[in-house]
TORZALUM-118955 format. One record per atom (N, C-alpha, C, O): x, y, z; atom name; residue number from 1. Coordinates in steps of 0.05 Angstrom, whole numbers, plus 5000, padded with zeros to 4 digits. Last residue first. Layout:
N
+------+------+------+------+-----+
!   px !   py !   pz ! atom !  nr !
+------+------+------+------+-----+
!    X !    Y !    Z !   CA ! NUM !
...
+------+------+------+------+-----+
# end
This chain:
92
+------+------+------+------+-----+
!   px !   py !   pz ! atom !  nr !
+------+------+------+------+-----+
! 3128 ! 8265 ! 8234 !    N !  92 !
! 3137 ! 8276 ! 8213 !   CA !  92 !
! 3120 ! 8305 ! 8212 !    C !  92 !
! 3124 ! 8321 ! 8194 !    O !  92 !
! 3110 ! 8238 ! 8274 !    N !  91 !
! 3128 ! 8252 ! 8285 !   CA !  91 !
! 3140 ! 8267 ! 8259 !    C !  91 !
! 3161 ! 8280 ! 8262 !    O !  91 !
! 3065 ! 8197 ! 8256 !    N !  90 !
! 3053 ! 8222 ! 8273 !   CA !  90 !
! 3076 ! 8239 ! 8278 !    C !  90 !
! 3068 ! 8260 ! 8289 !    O !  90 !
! 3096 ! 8162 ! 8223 !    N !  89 !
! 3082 ! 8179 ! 8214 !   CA !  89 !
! 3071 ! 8204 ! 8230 !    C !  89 !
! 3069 ! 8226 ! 8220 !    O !  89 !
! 3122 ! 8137 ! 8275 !    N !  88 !
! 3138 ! 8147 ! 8252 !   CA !  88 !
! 3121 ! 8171 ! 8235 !    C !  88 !
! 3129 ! 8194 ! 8232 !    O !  88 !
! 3072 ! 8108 ! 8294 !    N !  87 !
! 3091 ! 8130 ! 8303 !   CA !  87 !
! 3103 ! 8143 ! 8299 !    C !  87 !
! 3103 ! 8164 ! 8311 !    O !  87 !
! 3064 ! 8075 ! 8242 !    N !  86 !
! 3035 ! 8101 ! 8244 !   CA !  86 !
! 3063 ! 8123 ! 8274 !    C !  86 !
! 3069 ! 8147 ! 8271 !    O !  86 !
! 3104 ! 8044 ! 8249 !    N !  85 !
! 3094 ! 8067 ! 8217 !   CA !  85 !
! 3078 ! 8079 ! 8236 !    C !  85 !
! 3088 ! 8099 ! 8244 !    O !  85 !
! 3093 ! 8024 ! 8295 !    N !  84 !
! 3120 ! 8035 ! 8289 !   CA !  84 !
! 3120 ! 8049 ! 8269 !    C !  84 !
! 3135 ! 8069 ! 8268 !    O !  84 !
! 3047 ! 8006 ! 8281 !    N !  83 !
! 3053 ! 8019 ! 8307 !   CA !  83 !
! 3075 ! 8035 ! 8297 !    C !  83 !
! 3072 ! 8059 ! 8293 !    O !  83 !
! 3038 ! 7992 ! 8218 !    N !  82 !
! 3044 ! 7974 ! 8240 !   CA !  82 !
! 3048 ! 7999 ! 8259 !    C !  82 !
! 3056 ! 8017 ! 8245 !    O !  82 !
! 2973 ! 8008 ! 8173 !    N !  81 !
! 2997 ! 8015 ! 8195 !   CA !  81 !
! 3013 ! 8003 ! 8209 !    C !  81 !
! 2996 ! 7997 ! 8227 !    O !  81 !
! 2926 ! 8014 ! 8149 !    N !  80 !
! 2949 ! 7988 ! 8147 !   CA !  80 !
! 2977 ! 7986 ! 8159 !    C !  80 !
! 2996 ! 7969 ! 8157 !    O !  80 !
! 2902 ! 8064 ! 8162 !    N !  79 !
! 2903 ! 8031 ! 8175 !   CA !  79 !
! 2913 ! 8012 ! 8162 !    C !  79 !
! 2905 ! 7989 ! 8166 !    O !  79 !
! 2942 ! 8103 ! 8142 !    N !  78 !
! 2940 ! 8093 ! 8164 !   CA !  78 !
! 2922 ! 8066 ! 8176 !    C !  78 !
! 2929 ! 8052 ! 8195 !    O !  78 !
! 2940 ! 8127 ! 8088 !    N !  77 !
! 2944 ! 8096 ! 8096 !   CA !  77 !
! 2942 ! 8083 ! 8123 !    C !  77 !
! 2942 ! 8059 ! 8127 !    O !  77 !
! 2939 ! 8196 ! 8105 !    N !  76 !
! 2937 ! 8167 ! 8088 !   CA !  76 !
! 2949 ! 8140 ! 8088 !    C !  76 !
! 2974 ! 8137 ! 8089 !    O !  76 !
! 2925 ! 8230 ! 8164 !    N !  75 !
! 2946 ! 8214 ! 8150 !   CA !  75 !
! 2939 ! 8190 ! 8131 !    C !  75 !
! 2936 ! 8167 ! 8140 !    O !  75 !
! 2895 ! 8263 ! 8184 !    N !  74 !
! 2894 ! 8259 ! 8158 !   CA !  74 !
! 2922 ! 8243 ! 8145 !    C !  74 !
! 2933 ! 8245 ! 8124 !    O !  74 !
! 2894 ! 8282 ! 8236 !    N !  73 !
! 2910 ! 8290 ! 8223 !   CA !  73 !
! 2916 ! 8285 ! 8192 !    C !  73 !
! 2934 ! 8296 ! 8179 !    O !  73 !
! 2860 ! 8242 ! 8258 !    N !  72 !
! 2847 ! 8267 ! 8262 !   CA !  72 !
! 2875 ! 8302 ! 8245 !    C !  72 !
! 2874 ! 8327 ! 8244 !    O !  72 !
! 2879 ! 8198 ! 8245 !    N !  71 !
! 2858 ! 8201 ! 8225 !   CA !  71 !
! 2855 ! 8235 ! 8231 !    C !  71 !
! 2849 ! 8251 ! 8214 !    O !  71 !
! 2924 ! 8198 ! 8281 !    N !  70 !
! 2920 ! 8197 ! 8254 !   CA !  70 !
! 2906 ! 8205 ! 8237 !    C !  70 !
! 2913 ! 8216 ! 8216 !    O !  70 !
! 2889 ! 8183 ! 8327 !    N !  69 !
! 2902 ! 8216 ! 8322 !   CA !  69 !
! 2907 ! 8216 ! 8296 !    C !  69 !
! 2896 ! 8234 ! 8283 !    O !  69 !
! 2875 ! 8129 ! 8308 !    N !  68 !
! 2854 ! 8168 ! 8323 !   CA !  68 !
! 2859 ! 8181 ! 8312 !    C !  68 !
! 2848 ! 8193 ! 8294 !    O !  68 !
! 2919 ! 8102 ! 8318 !    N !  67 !
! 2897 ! 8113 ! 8286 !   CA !  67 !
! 2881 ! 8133 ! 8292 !    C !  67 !
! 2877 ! 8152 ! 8278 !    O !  67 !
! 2931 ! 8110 ! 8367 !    N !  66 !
! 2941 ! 8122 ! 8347 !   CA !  66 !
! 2942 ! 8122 ! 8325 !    C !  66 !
! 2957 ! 8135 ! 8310 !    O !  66 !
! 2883 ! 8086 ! 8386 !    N !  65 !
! 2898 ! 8113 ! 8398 !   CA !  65 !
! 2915 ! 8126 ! 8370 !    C !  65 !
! 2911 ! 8147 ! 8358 !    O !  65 !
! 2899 ! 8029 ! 8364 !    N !  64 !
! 2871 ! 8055 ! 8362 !   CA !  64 !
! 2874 ! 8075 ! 8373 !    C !  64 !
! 2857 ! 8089 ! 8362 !    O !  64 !
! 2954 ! 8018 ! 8390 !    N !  63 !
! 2946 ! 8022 ! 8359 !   CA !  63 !
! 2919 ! 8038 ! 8352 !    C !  63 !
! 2919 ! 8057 ! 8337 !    O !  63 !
! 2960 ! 8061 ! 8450 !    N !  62 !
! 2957 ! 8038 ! 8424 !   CA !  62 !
! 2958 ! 8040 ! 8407 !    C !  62 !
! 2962 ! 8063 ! 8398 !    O !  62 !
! 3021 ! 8089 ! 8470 !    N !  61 !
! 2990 ! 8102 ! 8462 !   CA !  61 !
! 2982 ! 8068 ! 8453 !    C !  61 !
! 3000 ! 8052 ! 8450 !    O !  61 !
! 3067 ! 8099 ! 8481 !    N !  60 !
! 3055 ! 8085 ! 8503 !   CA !  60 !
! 3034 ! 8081 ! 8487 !    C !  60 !
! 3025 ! 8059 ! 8495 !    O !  60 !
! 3101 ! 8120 ! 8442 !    N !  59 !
! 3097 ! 8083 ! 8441 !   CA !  59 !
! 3084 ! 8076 ! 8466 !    C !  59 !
! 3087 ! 8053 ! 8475 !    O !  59 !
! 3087 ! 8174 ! 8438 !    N !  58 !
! 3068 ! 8155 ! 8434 !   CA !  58 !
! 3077 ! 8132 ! 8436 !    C !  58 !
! 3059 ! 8115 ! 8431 !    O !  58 !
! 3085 ! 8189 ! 8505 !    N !  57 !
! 3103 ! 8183 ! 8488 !   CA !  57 !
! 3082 ! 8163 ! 8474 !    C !  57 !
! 3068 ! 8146 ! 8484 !    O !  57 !
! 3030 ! 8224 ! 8552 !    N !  56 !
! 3045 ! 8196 ! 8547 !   CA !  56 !
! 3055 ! 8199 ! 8506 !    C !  56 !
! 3041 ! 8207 ! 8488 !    O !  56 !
! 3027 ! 8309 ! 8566 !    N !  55 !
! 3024 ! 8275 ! 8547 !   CA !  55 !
! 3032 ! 8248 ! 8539 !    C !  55 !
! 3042 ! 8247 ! 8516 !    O !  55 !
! 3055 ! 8340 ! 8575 !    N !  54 !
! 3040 ! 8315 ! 8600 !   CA !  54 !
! 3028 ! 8302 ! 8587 !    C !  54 !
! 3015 ! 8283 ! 8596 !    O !  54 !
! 3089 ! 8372 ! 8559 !    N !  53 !
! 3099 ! 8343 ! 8560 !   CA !  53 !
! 3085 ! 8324 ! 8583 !    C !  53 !
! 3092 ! 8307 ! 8598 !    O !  53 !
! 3096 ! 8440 ! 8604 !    N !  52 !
! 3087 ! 8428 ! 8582 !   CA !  52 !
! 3089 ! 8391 ! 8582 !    C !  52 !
! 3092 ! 8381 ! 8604 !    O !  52 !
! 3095 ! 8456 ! 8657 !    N !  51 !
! 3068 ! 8449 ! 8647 !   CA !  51 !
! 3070 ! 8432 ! 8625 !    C !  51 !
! 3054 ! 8414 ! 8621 !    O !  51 !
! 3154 ! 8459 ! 8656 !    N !  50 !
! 3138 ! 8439 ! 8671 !   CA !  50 !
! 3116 ! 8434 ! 8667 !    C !  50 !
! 3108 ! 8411 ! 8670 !    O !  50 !
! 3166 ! 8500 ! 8628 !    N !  49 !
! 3173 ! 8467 ! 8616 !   CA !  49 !
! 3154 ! 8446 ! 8632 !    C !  49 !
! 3144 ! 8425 ! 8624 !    O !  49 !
! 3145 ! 8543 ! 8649 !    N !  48 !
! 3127 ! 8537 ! 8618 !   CA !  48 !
! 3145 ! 8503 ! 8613 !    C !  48 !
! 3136 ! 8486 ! 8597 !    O !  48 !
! 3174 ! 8539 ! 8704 !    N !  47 !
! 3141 ! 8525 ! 8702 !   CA !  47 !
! 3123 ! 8519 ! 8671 !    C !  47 !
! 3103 ! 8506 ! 8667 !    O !  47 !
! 3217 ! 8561 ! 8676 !    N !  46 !
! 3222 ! 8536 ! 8689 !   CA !  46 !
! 3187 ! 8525 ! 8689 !    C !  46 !
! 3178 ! 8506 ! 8676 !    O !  46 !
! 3213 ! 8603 ! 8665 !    N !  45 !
! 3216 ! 8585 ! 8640 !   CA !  45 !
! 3217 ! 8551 ! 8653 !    C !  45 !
! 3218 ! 8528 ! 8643 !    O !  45 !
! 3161 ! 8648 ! 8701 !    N !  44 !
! 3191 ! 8631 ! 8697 !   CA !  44 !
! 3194 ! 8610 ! 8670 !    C !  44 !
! 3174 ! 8604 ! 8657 !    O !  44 !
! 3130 ! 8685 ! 8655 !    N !  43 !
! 3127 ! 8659 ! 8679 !   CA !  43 !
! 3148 ! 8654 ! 8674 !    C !  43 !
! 3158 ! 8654 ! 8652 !    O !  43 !
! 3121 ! 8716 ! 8604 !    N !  42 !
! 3111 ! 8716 ! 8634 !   CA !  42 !
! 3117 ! 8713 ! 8662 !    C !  42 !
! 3114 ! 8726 ! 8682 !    O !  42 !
! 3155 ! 8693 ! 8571 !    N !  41 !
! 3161 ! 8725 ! 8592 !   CA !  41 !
! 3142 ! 8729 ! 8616 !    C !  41 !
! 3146 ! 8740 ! 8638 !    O !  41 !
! 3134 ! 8652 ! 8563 !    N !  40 !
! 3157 ! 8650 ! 8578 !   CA !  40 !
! 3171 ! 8668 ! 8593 !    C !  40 !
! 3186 ! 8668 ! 8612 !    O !  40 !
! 3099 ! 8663 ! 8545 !    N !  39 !
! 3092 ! 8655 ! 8558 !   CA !  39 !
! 3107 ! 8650 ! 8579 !    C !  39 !
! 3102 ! 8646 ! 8603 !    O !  39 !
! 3125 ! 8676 ! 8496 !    N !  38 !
! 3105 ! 8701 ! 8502 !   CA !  38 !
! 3102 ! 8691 ! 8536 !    C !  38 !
! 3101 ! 8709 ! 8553 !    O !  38 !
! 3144 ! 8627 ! 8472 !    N !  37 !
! 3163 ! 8656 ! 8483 !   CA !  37 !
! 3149 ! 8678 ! 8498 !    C !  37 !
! 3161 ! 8695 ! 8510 !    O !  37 !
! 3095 ! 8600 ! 8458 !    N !  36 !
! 3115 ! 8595 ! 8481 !   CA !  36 !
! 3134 ! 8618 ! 8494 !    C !  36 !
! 3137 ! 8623 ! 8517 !    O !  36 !
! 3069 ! 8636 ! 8416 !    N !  35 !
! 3054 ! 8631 ! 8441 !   CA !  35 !
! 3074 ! 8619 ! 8465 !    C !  35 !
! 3072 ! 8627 ! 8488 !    O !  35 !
! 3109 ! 8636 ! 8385 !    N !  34 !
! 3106 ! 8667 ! 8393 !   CA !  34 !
! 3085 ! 8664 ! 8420 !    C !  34 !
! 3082 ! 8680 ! 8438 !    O !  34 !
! 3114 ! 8583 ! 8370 !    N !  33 !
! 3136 ! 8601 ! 8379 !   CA !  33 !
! 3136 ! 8622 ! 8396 !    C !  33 !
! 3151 ! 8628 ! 8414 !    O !  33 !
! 3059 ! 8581 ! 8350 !    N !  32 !
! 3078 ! 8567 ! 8367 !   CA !  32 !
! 3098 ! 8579 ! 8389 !    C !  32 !
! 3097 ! 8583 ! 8413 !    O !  32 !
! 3060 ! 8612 ! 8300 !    N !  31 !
! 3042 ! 8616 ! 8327 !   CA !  31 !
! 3050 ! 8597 ! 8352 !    C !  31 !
! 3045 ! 8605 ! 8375 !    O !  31 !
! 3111 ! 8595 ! 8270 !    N !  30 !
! 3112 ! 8627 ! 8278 !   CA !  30 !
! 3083 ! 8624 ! 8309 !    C !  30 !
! 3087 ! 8633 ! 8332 !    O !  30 !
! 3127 ! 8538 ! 8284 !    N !  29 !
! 3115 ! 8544 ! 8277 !   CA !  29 !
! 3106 ! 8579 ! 8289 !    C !  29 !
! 3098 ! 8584 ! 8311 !    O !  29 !
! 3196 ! 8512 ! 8299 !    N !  28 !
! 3175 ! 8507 ! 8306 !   CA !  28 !
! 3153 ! 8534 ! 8285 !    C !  28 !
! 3167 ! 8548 ! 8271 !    O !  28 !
! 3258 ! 8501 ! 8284 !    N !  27 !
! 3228 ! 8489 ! 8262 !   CA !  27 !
! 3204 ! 8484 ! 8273 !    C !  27 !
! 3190 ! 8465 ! 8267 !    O !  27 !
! 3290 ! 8523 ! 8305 !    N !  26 !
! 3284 ! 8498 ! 8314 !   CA !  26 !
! 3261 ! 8478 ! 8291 !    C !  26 !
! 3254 ! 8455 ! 8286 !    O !  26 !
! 3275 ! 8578 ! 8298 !    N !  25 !
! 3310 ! 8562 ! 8282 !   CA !  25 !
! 3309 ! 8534 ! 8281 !    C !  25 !
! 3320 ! 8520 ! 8263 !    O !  25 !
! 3240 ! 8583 ! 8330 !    N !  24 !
! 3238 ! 8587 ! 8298 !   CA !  24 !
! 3251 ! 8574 ! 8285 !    C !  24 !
! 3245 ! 8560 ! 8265 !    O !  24 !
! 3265 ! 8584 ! 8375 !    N !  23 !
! 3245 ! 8561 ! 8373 !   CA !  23 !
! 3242 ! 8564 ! 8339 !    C !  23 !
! 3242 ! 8543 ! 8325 !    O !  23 !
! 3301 ! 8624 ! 8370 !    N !  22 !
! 3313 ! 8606 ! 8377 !   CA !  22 !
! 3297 ! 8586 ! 8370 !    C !  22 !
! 3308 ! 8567 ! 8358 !    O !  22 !
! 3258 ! 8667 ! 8362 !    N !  21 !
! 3280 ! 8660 ! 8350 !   CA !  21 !
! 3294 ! 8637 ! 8350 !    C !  21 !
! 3301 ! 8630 ! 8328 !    O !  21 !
! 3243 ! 8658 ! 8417 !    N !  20 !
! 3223 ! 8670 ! 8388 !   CA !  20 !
! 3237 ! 8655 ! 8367 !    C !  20 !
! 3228 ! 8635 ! 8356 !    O !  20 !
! 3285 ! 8688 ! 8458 !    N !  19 !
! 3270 ! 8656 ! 8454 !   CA !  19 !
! 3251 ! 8653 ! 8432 !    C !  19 !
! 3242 ! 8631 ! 8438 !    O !  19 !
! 3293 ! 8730 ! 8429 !    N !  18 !
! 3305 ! 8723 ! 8421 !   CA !  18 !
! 3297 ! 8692 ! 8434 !    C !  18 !
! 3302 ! 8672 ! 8420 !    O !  18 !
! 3236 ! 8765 ! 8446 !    N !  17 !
! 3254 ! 8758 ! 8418 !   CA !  17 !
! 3270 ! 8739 ! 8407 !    C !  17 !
! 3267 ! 8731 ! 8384 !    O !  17 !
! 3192 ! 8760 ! 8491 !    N !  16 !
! 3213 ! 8753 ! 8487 !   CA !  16 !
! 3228 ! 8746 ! 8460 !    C !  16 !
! 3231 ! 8723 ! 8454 !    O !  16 !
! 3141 ! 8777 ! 8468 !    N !  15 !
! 3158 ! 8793 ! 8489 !   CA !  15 !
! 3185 ! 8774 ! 8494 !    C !  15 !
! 3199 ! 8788 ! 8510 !    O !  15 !
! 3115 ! 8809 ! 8408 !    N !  14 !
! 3135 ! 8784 ! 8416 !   CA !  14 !
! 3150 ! 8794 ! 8442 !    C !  14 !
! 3166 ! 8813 ! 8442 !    O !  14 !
! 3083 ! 8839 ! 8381 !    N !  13 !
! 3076 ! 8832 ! 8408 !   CA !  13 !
! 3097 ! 8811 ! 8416 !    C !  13 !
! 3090 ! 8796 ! 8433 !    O !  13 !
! 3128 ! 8863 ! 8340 !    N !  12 !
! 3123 ! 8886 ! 8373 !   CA !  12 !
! 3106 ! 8862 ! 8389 !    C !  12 !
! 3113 ! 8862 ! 8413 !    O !  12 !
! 3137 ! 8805 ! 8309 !    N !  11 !
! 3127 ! 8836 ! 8316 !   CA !  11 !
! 3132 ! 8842 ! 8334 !    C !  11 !
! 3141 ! 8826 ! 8350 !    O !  11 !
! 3207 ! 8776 ! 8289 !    N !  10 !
! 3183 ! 8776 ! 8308 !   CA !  10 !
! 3171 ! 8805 ! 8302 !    C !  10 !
! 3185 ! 8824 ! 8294 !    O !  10 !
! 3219 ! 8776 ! 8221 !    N !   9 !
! 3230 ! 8777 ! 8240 !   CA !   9 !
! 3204 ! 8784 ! 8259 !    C !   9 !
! 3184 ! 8794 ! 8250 !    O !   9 !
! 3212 ! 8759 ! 8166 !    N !   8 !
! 3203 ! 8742 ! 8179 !   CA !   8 !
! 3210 ! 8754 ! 8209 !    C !   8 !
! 3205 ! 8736 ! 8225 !    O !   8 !
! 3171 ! 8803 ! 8114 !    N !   7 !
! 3192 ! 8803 ! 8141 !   CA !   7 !
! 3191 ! 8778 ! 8166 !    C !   7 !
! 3173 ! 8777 ! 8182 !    O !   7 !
! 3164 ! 8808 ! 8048 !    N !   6 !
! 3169 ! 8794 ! 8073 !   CA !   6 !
! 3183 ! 8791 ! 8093 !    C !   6 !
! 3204 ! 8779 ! 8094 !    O !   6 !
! 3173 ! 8859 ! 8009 !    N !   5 !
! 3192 ! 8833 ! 8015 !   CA !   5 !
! 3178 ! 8822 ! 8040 !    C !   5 !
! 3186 ! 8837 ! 8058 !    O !   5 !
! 3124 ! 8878 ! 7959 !    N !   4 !
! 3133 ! 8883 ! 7992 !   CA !   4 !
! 3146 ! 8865 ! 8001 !    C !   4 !
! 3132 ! 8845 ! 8002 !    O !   4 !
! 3129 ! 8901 ! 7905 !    N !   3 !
! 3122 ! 8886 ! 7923 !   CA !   3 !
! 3132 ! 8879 ! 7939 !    C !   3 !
! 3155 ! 8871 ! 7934 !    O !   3 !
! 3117 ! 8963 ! 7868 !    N !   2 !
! 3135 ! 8941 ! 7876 !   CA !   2 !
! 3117 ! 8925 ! 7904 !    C !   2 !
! 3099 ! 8934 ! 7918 !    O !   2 !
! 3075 ! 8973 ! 7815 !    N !   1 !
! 3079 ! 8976 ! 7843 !   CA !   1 !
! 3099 ! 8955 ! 7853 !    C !   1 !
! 3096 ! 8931 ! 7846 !    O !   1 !
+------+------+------+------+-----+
# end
């Protein structure tokens, strides 16, 4: 039986395609993508930027703030971290 090539291109529920696309190209993540673009057909694109980025930059965060998240992402070595590693680490 032959085997079925993989189609990366959006499904039928993608209501905007080619913002889909564009975030894909970007190296964001197929549920990502398809949840922002989707959201975007909704609603002006202007209020999906404005909701989004209401989270403080992590060099606001602390050091236990950002072993938290660390840990809650499984990052190895993190407590021997200086700030600047464990930030570096959360953006990879």
């Amino acid at each position: 039986m032959a085997e079925k090539k993989k189609d990366d291109r959006p499904g039928s529920s993608i209501k905007d395609p080619e913002m889909y696309e564009a975030l894909r190209e970007e190296g964001m993540s197929k549920a990502k993508a398809a949840a922002i673009s989707n959201e975007a057909a909704r609603t002006s694109r202007e209020e999906v930027a404005r909701r989004g980025g209401e989270s403080e930059a992590y060099e606001e965060w602390t050091v236990e703030e950002l072993r938290r998240r660390a840990a809650e992402l499984e990052i190895e070595g993190r407590s021997s971290m200086t700030k600047d590693e464990l930030v570096a680490a959360l953006r990879e």
